[in-house]
DSSP file (Angstrom, degrees, kcal/mol; ACC not computed):
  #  RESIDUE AA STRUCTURE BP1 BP2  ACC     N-H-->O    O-->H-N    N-H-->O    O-->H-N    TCO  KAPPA ALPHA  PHI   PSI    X-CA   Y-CA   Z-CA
    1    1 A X              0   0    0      0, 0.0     0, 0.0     0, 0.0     0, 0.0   0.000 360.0 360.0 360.0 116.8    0.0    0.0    0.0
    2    2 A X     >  -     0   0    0      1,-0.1     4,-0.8     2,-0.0    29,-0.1  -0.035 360.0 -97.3 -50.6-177.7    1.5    3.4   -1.0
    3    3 A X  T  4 S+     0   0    0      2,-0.2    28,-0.1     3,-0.1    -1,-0.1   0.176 121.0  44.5 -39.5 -37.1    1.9    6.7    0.8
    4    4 A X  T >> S+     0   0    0      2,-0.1     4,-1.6     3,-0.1     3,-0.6   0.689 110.7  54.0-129.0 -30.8   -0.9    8.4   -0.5
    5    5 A X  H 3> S+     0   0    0      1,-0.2     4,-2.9     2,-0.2     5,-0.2   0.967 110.1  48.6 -62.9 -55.6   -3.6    5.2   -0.1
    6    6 A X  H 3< S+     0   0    0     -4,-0.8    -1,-0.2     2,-0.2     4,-0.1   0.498 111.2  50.8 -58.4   1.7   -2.7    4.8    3.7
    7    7 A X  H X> S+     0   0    0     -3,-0.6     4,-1.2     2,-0.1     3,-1.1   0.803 108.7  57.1 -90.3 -76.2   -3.3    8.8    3.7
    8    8 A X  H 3X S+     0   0    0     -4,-1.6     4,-3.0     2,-0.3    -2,-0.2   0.894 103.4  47.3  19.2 -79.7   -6.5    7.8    2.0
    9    9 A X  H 3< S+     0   0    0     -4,-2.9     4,-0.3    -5,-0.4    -1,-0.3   0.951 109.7  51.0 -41.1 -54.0   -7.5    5.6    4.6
   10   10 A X  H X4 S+     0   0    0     -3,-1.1     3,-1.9     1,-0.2    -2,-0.3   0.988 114.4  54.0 -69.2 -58.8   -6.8    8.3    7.7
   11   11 A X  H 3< S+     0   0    0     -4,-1.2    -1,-0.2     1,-0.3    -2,-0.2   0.667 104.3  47.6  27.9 -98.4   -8.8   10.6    5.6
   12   12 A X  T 3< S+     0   0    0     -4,-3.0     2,-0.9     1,-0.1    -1,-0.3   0.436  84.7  97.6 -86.1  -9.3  -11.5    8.7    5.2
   13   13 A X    X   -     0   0    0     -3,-1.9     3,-0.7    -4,-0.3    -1,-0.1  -0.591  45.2-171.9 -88.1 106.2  -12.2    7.5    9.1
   14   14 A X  T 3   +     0   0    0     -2,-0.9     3,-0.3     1,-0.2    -1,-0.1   0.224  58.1 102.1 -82.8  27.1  -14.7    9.7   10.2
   15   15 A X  T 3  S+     0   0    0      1,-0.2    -1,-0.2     2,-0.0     6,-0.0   0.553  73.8  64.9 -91.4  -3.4  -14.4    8.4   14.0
   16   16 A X  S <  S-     0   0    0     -3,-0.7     2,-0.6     3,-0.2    -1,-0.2   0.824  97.1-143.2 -94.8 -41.8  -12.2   11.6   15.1
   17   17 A X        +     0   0    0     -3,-0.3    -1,-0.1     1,-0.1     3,-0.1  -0.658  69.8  11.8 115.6 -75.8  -15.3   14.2   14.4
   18   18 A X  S    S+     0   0    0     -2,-0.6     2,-0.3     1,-0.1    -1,-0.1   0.446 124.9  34.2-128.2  -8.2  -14.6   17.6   13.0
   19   19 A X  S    S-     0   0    0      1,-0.2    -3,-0.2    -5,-0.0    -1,-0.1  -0.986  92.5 -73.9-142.1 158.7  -10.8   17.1   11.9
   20   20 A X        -     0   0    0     -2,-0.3    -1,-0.2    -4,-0.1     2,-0.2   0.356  49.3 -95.8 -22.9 173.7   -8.6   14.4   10.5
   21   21 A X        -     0   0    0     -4,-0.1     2,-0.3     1,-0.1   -10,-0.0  -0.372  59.4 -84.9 -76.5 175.8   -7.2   11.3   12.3
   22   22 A X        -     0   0    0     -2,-0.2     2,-0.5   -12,-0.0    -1,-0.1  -0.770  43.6-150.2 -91.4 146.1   -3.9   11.9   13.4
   23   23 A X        -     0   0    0     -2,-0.3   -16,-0.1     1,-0.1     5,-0.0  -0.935  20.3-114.3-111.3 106.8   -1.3   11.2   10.7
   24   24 A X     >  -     0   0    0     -2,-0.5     4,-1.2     4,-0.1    -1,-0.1   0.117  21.2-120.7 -42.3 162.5    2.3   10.0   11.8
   25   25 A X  H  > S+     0   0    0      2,-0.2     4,-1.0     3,-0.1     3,-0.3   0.955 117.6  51.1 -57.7 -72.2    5.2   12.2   11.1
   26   26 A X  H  > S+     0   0    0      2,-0.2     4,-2.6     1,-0.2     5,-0.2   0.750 115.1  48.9 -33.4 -69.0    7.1    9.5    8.7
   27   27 A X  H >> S+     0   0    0      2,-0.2     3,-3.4     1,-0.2     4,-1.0   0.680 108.6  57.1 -19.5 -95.2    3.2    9.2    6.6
   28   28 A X  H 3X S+     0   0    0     -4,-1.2     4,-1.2     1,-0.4    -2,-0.2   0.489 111.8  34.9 -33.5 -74.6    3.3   13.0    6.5
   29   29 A X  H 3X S+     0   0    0     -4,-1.0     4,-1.9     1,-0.2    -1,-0.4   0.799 116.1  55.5 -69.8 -24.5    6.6   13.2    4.7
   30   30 A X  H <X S+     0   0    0     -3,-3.4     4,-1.8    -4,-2.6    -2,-0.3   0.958 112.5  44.6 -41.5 -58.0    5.9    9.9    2.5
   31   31 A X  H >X S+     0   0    0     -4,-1.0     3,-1.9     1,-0.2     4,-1.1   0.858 113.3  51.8 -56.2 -83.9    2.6   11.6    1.3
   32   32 A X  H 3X S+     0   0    0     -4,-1.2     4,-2.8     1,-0.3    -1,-0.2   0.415 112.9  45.5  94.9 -73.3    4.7   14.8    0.9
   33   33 A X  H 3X S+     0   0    0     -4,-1.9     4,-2.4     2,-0.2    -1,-0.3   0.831 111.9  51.6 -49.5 -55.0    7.2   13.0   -1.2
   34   34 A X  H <X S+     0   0    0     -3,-1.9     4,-0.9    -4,-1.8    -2,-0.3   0.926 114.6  38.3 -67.4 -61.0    4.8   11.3   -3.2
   35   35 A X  H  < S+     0   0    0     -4,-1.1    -2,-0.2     2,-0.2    -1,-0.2   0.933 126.9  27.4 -50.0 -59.8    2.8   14.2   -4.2
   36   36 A X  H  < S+     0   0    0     -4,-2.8    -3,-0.2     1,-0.2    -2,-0.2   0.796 130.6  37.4-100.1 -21.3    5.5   17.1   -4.9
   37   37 A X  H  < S-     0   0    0     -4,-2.4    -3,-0.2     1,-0.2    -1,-0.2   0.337 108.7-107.0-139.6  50.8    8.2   14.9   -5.8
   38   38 A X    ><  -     0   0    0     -4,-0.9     3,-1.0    -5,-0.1    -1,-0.2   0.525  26.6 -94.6 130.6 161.9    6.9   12.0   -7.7
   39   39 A X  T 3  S+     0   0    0      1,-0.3    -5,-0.1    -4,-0.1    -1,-0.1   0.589 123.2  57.9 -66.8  -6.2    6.4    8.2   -6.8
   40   40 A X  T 3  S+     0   0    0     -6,-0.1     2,-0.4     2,-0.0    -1,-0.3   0.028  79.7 118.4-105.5  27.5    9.8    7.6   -8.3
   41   41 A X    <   +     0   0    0     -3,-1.0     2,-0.2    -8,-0.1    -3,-0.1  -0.809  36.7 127.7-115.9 121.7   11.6    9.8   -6.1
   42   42 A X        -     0   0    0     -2,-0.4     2,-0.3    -9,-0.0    -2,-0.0  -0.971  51.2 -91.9-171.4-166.3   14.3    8.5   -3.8
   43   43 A X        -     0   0    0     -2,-0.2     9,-0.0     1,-0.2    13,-0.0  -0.696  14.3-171.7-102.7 152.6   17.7    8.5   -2.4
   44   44 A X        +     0   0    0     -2,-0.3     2,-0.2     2,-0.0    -1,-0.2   0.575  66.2  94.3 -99.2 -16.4   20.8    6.3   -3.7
   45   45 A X  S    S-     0   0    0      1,-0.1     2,-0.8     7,-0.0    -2,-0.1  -0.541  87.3-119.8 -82.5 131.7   23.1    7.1   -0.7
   46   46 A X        +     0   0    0     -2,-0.2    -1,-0.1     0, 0.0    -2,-0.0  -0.175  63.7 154.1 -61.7  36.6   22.9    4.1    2.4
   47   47 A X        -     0   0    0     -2,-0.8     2,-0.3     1,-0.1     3,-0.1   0.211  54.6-103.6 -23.4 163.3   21.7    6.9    4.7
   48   48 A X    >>  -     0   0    0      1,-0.2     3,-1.0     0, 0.0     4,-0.8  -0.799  42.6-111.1-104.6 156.2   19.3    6.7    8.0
   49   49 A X  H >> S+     0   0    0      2,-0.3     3,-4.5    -2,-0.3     4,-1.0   0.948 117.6  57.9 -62.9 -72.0   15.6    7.9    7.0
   50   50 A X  H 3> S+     0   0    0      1,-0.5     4,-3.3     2,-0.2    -1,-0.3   0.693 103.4  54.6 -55.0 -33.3   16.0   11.0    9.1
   51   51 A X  H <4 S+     0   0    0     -3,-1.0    -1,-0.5     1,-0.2    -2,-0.3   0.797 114.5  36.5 -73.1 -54.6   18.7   11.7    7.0
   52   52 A X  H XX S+     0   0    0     -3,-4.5     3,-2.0    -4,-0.8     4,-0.5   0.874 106.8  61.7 -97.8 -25.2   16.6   11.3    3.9
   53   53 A X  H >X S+     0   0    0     -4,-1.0     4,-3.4     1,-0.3     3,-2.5   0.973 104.7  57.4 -59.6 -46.2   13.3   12.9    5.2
   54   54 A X  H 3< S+     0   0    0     -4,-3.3    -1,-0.3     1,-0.3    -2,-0.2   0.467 108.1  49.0 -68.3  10.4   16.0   16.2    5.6
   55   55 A X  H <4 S+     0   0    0     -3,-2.0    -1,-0.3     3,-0.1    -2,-0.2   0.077 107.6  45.8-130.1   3.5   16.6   15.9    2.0
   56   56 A X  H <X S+     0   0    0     -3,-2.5     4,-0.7    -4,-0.5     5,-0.4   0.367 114.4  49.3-103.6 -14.6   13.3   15.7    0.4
   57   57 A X  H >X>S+     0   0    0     -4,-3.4     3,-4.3    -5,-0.4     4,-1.8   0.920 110.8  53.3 -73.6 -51.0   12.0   18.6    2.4
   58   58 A X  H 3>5S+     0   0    0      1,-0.4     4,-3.1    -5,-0.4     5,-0.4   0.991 116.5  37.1 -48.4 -47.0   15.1   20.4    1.4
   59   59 A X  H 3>5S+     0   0    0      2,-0.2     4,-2.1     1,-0.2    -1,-0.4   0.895 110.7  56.1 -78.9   3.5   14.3   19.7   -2.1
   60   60 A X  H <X5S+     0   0    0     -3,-4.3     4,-1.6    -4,-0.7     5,-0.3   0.813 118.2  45.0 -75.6 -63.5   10.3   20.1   -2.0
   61   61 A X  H  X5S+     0   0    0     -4,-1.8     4,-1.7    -5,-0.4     8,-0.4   0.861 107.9  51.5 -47.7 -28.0   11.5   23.5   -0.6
   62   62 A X  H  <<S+     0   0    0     -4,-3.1    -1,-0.2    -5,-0.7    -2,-0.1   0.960 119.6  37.0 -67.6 -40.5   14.0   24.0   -3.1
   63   63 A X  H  < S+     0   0    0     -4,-2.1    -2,-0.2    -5,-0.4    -1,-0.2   0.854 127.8  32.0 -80.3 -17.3   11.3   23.3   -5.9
   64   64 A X  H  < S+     0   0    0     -4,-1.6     2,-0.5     1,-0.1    -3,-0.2   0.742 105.1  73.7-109.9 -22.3    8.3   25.0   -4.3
   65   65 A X     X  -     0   0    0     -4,-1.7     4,-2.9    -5,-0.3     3,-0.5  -0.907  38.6-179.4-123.0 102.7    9.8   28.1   -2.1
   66   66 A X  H >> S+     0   0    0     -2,-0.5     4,-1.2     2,-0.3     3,-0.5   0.984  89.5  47.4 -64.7 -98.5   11.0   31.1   -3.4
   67   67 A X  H 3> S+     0   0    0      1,-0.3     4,-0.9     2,-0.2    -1,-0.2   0.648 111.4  55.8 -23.4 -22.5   11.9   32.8    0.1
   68   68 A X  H >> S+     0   0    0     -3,-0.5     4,-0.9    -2,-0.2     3,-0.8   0.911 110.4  43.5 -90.1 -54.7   13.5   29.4    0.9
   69   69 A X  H <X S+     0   0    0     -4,-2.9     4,-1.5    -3,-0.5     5,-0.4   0.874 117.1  47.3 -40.4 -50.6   15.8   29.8   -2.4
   70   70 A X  H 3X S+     0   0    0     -4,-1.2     4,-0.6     1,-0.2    -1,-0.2   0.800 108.0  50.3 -58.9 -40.5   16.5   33.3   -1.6
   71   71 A X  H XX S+     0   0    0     -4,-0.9     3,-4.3    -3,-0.8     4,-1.3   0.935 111.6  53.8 -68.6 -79.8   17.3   32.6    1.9
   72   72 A X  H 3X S+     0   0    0     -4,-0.9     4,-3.8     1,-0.3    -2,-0.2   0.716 110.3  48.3  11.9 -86.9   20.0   29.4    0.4
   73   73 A X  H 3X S+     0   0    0     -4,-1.5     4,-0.6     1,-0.3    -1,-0.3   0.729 109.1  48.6 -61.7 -13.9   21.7   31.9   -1.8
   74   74 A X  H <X S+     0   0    0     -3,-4.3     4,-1.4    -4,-0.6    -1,-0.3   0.936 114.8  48.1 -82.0 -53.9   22.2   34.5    0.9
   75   75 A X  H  X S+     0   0    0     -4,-1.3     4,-1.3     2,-0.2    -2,-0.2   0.905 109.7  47.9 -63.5 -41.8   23.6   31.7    3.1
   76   76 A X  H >< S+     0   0    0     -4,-3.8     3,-0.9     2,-0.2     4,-0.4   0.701 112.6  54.5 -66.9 -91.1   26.3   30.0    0.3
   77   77 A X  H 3< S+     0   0    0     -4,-0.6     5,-0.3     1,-0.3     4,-0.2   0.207 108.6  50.4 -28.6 -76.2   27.4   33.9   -0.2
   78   78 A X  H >X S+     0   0    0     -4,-1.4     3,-3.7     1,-0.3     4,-2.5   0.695 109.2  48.9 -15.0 -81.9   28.0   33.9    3.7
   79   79 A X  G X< S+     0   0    0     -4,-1.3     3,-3.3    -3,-0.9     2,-0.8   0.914 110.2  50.1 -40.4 -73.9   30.0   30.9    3.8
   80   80 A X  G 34 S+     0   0    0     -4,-0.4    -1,-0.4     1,-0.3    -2,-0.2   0.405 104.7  54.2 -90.8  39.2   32.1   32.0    1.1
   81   81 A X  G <4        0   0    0     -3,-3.7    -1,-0.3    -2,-0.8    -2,-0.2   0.376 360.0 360.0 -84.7 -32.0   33.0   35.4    2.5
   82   82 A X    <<        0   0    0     -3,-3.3    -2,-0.2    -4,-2.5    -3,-0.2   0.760 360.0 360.0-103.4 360.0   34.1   33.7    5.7
């Protein structure tokens, strides 16, 4: 079962009332993944999952967030001034 059916699922269980189930973090960013940066989207480096969850937000952000590039390119200038 993907990412975005087991989403699906919490979704669809109306036993909570007036807002969603609660969603784990790990879901959160699978669905995330799955949506902005495609079902074929992963990492080749033997990494620990926290380790890749901090490298798809960085790239969701990279593709979706203007203020986040902007902020990026001010920080590599920093770095190579000092």
């Amino acid at each position: 079962m993907t990412a975005k059916e087991k989403f699906q699922q919490i979704l669809n269980n109306e036993s909570y009332g007036l807002y969603p189930a609660p969603t784990e973090a790990q879901l959160a960013v699978d669905v995330l993944v799955e949506y902005l940066l495609g079902e074929d989207w992963y990492v080749v480096d033997p990494i620990h999952n926290s380790q890749v969850n901090t490298v798809a937000v960085h790239e969701i952000l990279m593709k979706y967030s203007r203020k986040y590039r902007k902020e990026r390119k001010r920080r590599d200038r920093q770095r190579k001034t000092d």
